[in-house]
C-alpha positions as CSV (number, residue, x, y, z in Angstrom):
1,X,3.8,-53.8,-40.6
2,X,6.1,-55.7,-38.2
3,X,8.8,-58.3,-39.0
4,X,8.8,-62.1,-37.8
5,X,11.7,-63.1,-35.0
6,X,14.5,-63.9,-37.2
7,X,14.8,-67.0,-35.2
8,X,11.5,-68.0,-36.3
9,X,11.8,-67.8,-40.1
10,X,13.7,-70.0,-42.1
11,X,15.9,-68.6,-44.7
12,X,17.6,-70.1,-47.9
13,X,18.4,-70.5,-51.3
14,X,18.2,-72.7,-54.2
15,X,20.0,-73.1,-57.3
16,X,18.2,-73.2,-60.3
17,X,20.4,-73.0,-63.8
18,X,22.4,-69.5,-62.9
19,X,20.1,-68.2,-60.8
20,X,20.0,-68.1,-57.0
21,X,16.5,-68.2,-55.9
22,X,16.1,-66.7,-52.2
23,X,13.3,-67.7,-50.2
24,X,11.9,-67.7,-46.3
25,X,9.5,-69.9,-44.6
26,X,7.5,-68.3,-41.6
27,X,4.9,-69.0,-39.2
28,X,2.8,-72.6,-38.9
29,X,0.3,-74.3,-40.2
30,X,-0.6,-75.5,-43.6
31,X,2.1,-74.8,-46.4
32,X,1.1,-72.0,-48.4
33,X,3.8,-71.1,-51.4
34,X,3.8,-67.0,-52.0
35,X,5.7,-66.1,-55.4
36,X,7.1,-63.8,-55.9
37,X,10.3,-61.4,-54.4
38,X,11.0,-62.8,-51.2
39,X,12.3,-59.8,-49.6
40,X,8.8,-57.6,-51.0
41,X,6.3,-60.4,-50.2
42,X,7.3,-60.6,-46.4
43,X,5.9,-57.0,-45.9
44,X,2.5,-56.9,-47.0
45,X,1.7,-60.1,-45.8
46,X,0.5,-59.9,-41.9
47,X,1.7,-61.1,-39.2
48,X,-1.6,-62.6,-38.0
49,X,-2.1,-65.0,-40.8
50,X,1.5,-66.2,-39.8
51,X,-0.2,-68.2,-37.0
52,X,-2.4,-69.5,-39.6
53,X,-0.8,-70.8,-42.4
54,X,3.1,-71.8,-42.8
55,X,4.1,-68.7,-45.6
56,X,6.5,-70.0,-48.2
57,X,7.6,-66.5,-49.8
58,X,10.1,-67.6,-52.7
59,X,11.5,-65.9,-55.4
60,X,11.5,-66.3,-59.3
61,X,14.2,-65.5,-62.3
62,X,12.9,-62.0,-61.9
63,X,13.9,-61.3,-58.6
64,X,17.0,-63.4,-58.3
65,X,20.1,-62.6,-58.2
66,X,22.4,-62.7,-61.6
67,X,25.9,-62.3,-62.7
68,X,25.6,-62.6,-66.2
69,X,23.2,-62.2,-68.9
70,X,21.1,-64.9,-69.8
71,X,18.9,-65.3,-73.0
72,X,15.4,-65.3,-72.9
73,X,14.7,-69.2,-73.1
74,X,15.8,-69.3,-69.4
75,X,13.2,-67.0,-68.7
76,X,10.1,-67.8,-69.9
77,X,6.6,-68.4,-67.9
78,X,7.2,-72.4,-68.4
79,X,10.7,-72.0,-66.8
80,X,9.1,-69.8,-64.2
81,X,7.0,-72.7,-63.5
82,X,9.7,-74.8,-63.5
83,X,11.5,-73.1,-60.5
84,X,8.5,-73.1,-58.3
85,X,7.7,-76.6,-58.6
86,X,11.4,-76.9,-57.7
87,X,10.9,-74.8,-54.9
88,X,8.2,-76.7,-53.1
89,X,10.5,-79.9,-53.9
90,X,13.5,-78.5,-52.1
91,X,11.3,-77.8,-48.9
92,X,9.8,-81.3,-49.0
93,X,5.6,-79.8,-49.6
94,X,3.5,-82.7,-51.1
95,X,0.6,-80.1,-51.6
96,X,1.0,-76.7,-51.2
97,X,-1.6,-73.6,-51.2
98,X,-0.6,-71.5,-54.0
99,X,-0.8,-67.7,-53.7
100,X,-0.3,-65.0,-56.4
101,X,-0.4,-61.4,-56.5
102,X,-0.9,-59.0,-59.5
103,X,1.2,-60.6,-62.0
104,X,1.7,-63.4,-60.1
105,X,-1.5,-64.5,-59.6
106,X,-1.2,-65.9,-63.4
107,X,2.0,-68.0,-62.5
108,X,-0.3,-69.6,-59.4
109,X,-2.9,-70.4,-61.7
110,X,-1.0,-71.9,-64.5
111,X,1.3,-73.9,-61.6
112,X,-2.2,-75.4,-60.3
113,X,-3.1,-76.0,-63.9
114,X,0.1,-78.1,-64.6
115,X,0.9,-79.6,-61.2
116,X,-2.7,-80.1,-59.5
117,X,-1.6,-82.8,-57.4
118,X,0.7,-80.4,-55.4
119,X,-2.2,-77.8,-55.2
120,X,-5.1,-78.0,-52.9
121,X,-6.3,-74.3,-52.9
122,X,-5.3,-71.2,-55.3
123,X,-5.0,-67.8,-54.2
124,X,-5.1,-64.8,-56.6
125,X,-4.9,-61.4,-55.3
126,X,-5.4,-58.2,-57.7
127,X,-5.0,-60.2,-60.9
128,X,-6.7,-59.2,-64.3
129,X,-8.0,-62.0,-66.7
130,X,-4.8,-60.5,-68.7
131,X,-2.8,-57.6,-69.8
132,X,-3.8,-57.5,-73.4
133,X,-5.0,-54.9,-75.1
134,X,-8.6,-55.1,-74.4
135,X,-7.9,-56.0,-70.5
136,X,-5.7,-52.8,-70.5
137,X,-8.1,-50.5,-72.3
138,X,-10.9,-51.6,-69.9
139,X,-8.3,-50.4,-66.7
140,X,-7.9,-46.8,-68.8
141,X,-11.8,-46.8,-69.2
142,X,-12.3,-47.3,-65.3
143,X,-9.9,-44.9,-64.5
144,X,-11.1,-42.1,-66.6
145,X,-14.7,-42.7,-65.4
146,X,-14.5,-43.4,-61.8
147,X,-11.9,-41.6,-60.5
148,X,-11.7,-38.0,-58.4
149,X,-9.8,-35.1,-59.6
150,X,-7.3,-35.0,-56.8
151,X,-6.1,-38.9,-57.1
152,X,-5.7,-37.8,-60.9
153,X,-3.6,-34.7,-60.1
154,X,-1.8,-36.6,-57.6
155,X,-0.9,-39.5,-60.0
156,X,0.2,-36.9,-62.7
157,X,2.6,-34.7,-60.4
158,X,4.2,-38.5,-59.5
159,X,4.3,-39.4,-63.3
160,X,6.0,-35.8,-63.6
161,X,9.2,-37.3,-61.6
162,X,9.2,-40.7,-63.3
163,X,11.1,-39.7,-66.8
164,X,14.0,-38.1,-64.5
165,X,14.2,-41.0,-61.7
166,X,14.6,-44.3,-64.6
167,X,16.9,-41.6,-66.3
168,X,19.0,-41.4,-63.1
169,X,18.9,-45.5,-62.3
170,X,17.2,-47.3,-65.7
171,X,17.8,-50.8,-63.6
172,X,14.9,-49.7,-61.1
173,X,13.1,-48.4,-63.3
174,X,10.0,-51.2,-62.6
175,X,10.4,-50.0,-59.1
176,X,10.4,-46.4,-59.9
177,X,7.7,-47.2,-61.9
178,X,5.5,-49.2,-59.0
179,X,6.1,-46.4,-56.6
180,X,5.1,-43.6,-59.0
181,X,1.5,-44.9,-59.9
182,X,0.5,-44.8,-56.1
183,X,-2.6,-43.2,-57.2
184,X,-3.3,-46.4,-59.4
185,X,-2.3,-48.7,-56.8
186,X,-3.7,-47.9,-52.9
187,X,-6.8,-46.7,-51.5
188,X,-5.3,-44.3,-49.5
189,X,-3.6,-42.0,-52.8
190,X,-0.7,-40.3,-50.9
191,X,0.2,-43.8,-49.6
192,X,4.5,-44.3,-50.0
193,X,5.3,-47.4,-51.1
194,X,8.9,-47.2,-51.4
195,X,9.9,-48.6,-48.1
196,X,8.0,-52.0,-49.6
197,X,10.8,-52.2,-52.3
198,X,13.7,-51.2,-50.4
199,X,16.7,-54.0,-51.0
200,X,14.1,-55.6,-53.8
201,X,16.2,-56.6,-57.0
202,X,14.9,-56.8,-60.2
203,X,15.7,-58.4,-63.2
204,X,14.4,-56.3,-66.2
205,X,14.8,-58.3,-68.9
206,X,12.4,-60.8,-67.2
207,X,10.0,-58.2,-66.0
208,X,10.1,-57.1,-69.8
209,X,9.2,-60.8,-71.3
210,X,6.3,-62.1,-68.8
211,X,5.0,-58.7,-68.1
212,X,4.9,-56.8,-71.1
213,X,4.6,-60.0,-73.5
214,X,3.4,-63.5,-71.7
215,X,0.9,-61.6,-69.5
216,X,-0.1,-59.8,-72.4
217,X,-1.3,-62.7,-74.3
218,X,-1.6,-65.1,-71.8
219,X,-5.3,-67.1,-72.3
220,X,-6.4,-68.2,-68.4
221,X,-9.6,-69.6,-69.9
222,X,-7.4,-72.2,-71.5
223,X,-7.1,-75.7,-69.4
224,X,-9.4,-74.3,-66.4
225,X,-11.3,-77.3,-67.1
226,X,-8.9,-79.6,-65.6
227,X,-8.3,-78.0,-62.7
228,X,-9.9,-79.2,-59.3
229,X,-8.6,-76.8,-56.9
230,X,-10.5,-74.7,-55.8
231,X,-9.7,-70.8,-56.6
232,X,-10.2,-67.5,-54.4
233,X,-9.9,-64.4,-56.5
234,X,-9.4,-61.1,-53.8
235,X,-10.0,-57.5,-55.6
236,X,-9.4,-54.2,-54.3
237,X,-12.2,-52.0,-55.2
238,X,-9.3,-48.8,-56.0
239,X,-7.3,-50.8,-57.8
240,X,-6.7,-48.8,-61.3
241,X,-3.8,-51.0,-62.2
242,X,-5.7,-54.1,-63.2
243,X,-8.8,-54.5,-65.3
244,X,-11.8,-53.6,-63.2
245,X,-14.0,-56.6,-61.3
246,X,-16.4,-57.2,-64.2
247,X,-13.7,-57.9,-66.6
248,X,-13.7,-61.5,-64.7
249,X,-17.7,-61.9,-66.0
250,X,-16.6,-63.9,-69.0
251,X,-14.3,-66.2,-67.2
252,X,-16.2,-67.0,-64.2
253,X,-18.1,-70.2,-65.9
254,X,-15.2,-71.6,-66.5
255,X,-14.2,-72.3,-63.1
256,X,-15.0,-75.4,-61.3
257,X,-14.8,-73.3,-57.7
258,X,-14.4,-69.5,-57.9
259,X,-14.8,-67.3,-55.1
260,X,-14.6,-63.5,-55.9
261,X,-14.2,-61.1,-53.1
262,X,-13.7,-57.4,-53.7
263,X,-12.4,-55.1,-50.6
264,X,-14.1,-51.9,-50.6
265,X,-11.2,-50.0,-49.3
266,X,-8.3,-51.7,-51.0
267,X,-6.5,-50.7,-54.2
268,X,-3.8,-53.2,-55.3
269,X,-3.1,-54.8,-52.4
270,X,-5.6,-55.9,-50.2
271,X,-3.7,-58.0,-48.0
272,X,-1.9,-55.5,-46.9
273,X,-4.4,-52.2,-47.0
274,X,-7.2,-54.7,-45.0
275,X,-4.8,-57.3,-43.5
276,X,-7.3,-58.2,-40.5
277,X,-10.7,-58.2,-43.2
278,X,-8.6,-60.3,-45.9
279,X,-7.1,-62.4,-43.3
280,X,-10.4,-63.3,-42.7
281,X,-12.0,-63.8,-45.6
282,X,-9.1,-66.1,-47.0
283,X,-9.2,-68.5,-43.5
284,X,-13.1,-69.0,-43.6
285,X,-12.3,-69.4,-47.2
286,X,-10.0,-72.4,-47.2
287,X,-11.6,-73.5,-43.9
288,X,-15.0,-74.1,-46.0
289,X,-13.2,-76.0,-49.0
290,X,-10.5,-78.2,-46.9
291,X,-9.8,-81.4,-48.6
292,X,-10.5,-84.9,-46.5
């Protein structure tokens, strides 16, 4: 996991309302709008597919930087939204590929669904159709069923330090909590993913809202049928965080253009855990359905 020249990536930020949204542009070729943290997304995207595309990695409300409270109205997904289409603005992007990862991949979706003239291609990586209820019990189901004894201990000595650690610093505690469910999240179990989150800051109360209440009864199905672009949906086979590859079955028909591709030796975050495979997947991908 190496970094880009510093003299090759282009750093800034952008005022939206209170909050200072940090972003980095690296690499060359076709725009392609990560969102996200901009200091996390950097990482687990490769190096290689900087030659490839031009990576926009930008941040949202709940990664920027705040020095007040705020209330929830200046928070919610359709502000979210908001701030990326301001994004590609400031950076001059008539169309953009827009790339999501876990929770992210809903904000890609429903930016593509609003704005589909500023979206030739949509990227989501380790997305469930939701995190309802249903969607969540199905991720318990495949854990219980398909998972080895030692990734189980493993994940319940890590959950063992968890209670102590958001104790100790309750304004990580989404960090704390991302590094703790290793065994949920990466093929390889013993896999440490703290240096990923080092300098990352989070904004709970906005991790709180999309997470734990927009994601939870967020509906994808609903205006699919307007959108054009076409959509690439990367799975990691390990991936007990999100609801399980089948879970997608009732949604797929409601796609104009879906591709599914599920890595065999990824857990949450294939583009990091099979950088060269998914590179290569994603370029023959967007090389097949290139727009005139």
């Amino acid at each position: 996991m190496s970094e880009a020249s510093e003299d090759a990536i282009e750093r800034g930020t952008i005022r939206s309302g209170l909050f200072e949204l940090a972003y980095s542009v690296e690499g060359a070729g076709t725009p392609a709008l990560v969102i996200g943290s901009a200091v996390y997304y950097p990482r687990v995207f490769s190096q290689a597919l900087r030659q490839s595309l031009k990576l926009v990695f930008a941040d949202h409300r709940g990664f920027a930087h705040l020095s007040e409270n705020v209330p929830p109205s200046e928070y919610t997904l359709d502000v979210v939204l908001d701030d990326i289409d301001l994004v590609r603005k400031h950076l001059g992007f008539e169309k953009v590929i827009v790339i999501g990862h876990s929770g992210h991949g809903y904000m890609a979706l429903e930016y593509a669904k609003r704005h589909p003239q500023h979206v030739s291609h949509v990227v989501i990586i380790a997305t469930g159709p939701s995190h309802g209820a249903a969607h969540q019990a199905a991720t318990e189901q495949y854990w219980q069923e398909s998972v080895c004894p030692e990734r189980k201990a493993r994940l319940a000595s890590d959950l063992a330090l968890l209670p102590a650690e958001i104790e100790a610093a309750p304004e990580k505690r989404f960090v704390t909590f991302c590094v703790r469910m290793g065994a949920r999240s990466w093929y390889d179990y013993g896999f440490d993913a703290a240096p990923l989150w080092e300098g990352v800051h989070v904004n709970m109360p906005v991790f709180d809202h999309l997470w734990g209440e927009a994601f939870r009864d967020i509906d994808i199905a609903q205006g699919l049928e307007r959108l054009e672009a076409p959509v690439f949906l990367a799975l990691g086979r390990y991936d007990y965080l999100v609801a399980p590859y089948a879970a997608w079955e009732p949604y797929r028909s409601r796609f104009k253009s879906l591709t599914v591709r599920v890595f065999e030796k990824s857990g949450h975050t294939p583009q990091l855990e099979e950088s060269a495979l998914f590179d290569a997947e994603l370029m023959s991908w967007l090389s097949a359905r290139s727009q005139p």
